[in-house]
C-alpha positions in Angstrom: -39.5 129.7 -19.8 -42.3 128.6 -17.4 -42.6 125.4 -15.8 -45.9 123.6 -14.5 -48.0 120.7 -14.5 -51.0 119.6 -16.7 -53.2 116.5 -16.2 -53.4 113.9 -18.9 -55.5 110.6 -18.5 -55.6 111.0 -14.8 -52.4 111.8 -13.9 -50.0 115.1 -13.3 -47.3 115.3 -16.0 -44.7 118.0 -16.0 -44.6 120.6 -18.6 -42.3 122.9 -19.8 -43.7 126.5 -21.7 -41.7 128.2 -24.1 -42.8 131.4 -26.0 -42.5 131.3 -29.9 -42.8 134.4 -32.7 -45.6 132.3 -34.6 -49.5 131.6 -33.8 -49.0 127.9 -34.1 -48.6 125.5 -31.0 -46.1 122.8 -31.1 -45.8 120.1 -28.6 -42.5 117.9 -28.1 -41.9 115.4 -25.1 -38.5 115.2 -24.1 -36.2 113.4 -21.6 -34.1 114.7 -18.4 -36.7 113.8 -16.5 -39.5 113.0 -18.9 -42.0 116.1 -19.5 -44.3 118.2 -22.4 -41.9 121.0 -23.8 -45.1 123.6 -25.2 -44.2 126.0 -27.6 -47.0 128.8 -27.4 -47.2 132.4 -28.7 -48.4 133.6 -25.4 -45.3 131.7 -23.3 -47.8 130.1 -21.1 -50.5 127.7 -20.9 -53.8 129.7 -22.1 -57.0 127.9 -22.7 -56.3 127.3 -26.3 -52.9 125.2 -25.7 -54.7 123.3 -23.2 -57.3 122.4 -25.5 -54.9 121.0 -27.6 -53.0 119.0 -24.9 -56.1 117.2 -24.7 -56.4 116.7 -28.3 -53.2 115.1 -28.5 -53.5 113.2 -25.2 -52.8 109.7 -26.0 -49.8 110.3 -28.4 -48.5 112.5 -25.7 -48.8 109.4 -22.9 -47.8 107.0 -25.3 -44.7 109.1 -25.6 -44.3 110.1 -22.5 -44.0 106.4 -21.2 -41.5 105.6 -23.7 -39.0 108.3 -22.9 -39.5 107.4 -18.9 -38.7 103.5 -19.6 -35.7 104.9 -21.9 -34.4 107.1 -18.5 -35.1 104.2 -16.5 -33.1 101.6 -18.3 -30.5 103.8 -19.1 -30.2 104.9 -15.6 -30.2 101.1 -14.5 -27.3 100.5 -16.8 -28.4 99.5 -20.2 -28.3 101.8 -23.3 -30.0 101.2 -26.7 -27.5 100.5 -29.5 -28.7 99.4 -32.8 -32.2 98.8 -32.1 -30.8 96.6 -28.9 -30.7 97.3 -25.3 -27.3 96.4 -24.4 -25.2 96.9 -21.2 -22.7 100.0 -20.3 -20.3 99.5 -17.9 -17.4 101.5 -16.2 -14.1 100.1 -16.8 -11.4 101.7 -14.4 -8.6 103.0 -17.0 -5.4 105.5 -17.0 -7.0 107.3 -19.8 -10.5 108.1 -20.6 -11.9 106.1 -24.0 -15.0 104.4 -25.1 -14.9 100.0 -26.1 -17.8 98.1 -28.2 -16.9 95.4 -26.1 -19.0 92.4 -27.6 -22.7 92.6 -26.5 -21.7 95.6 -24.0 -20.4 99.4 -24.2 -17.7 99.9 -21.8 -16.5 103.6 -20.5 -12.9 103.4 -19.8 -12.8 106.5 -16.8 -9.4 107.4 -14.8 -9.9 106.7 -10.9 -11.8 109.5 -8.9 -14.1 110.0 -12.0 -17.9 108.5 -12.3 -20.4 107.9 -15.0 -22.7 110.7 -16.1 -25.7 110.7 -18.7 -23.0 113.1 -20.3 -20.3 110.9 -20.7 -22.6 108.2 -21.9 -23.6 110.6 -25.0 -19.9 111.1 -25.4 -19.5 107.6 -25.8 -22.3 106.8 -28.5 -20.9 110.4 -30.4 -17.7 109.0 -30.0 -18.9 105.7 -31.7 -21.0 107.7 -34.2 -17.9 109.7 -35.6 -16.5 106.2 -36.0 -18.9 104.8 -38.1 -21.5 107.1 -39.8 -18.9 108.9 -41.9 -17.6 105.8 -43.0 -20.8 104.0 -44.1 -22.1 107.1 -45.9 -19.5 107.2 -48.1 -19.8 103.5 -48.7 -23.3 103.5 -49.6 -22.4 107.2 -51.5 -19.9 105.3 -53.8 -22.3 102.3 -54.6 -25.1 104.7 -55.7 -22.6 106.7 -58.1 -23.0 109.8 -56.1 -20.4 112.6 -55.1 -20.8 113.9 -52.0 -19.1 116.3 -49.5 -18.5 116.6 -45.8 -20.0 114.4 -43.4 -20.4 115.4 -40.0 -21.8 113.5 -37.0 -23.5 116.6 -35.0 -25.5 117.2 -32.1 -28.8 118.2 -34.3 -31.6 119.4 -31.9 -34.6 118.4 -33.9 -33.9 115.9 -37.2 -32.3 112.4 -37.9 -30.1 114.5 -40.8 -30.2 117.0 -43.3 -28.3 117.6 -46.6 -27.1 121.4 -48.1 -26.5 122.5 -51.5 -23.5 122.2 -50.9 -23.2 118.6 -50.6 -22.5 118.0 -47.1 -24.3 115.9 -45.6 -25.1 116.2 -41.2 -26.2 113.0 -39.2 -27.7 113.1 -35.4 -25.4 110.7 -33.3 -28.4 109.1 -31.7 -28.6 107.6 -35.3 -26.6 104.8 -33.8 -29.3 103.9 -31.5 -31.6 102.9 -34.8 -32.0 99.3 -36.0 -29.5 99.1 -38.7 -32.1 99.4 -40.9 -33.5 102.5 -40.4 -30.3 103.7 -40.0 -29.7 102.8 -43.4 -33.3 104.4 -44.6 -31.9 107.9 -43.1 -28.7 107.6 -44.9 -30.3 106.6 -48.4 -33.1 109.8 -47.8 -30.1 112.2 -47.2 -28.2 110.8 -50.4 -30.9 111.1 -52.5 -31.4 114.8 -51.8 -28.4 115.3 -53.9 -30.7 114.6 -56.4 -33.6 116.1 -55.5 -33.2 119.0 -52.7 -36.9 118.3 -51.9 -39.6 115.9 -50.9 -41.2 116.0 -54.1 -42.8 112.7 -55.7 -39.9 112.7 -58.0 -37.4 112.6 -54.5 -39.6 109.9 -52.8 -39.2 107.9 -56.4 -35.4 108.1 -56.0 -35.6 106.8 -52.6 -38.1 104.3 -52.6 -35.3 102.9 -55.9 -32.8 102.5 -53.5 -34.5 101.1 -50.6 -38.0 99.4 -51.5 -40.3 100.1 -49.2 -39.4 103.5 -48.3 -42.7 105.2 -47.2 -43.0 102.2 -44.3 -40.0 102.9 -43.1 -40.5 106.6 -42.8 -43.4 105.4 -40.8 -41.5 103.1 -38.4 -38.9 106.1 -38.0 -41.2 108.3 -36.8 -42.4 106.1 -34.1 -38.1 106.7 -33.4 -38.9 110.2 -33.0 -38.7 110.5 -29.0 -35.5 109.3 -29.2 -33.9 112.5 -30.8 -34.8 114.5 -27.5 -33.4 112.0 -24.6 -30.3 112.0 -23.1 -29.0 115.1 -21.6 -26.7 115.7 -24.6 -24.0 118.2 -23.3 
């Protein structure tokens, strides 16, 4: 792993090089603080993957800004929760526990112990557990289907996924999606029991269950930066 800088319209934006088995190049902007994570064959920044930094320059700074005002509010005490910004607070306790107070999230902490980035994850996986199980199985029953386990997990790279097996995995940042879109993910990952694939009979299934489906694929990729903030440890 190699660290250095690249400049993008006029300015010096860390970035983060990591060597991978294939020829491609992948670039990712991610939080804790705010840089470029490069995935290159060579593991460093050759002319080739600087050519395509520039190719993919204003995504990259559009990105990059959002992920920086996401750190910046967070840090100054808000936290995105349902497509809101809403306050968190510490909330000196006996016991450690998360509150949905209304309009706010409070951290309940023992004396002697402070508010990290970490705990704050805690909190929203804590809240995740809580309801994304429950509403998957409520929107599983109303569409007839039969599914298996669902587990709130720490996933890397993707909003959910679905296995033959019928288990169904949701990314706890889900809960940081308008409700909408949160729903959109669920109804994609349900209809995969039906179609383990994104073929145009899958897409059929899913645009049945919530019209409008390819638009809101769209608007959840604009999500996408959201996946890699927060240090989630």
């Amino acid at each position: 792993m190699e660290w250095t800088t690249v400049e993008l319209g006029g300015q010096r934006v860390p970035c983060r090089l990591e060597r991978t088995r294939g020829r491609s190049i992948s670039l990712r902007v991610r939080g804790g603080p705010a840089h470029i994570l490069i995935r290159v064959p060579e593991g460093r920044l050759t002319t080739r993957a600087a050519d395509f930094l520039t190719q993919h320059q204003r995504w990259l700074l559009e990105e990059l800004e959002r992920v920086a005002t996401f750190e910046m509010r967070v840090r100054g005490g808000e936290i995105l929760y349902e497509g809101n910004w809403i306050p968190w607070q510490t909330v000196p306790a006996r016991t450690r526990r998360v509150r949905l107070a209304p309009h706010a999230l409070e951290l309940h902490l023992p004396p002697g112990q402070t508010a990290s980035e970490g705990m704050l994850c805690a909190a929203l996986l804590s809240l995740a557990k809580k309801m994304l199980p429950a509403s998957t199985r409520a929107l599983a029953a109303d569409l007839g289907l039969d599914i298996g386990k669902v587990t709130v997990k720490r996933l890397k790279s993707k909003w959910g996924s679905c296995s033959t097996d019928r288990n169904i995995n949701l990314n706890w940042r889900l809960v940081m999606l308008p409700p909408e879109l949160m729903r959109y993910v669920l109804v994609h990952e349900l209809m995969h029991l039906r179609e383990m694939n994104h073929s145009r009979a899958f897409w059929q299934q899913v645009e049945r269950h919530y019209p409008g489906a390819r638009q809101a694929d769209t608007a959840l990729k604009s999500y996408g930066w959201l996946i890699y903030t927060l240090a989630d440890t």
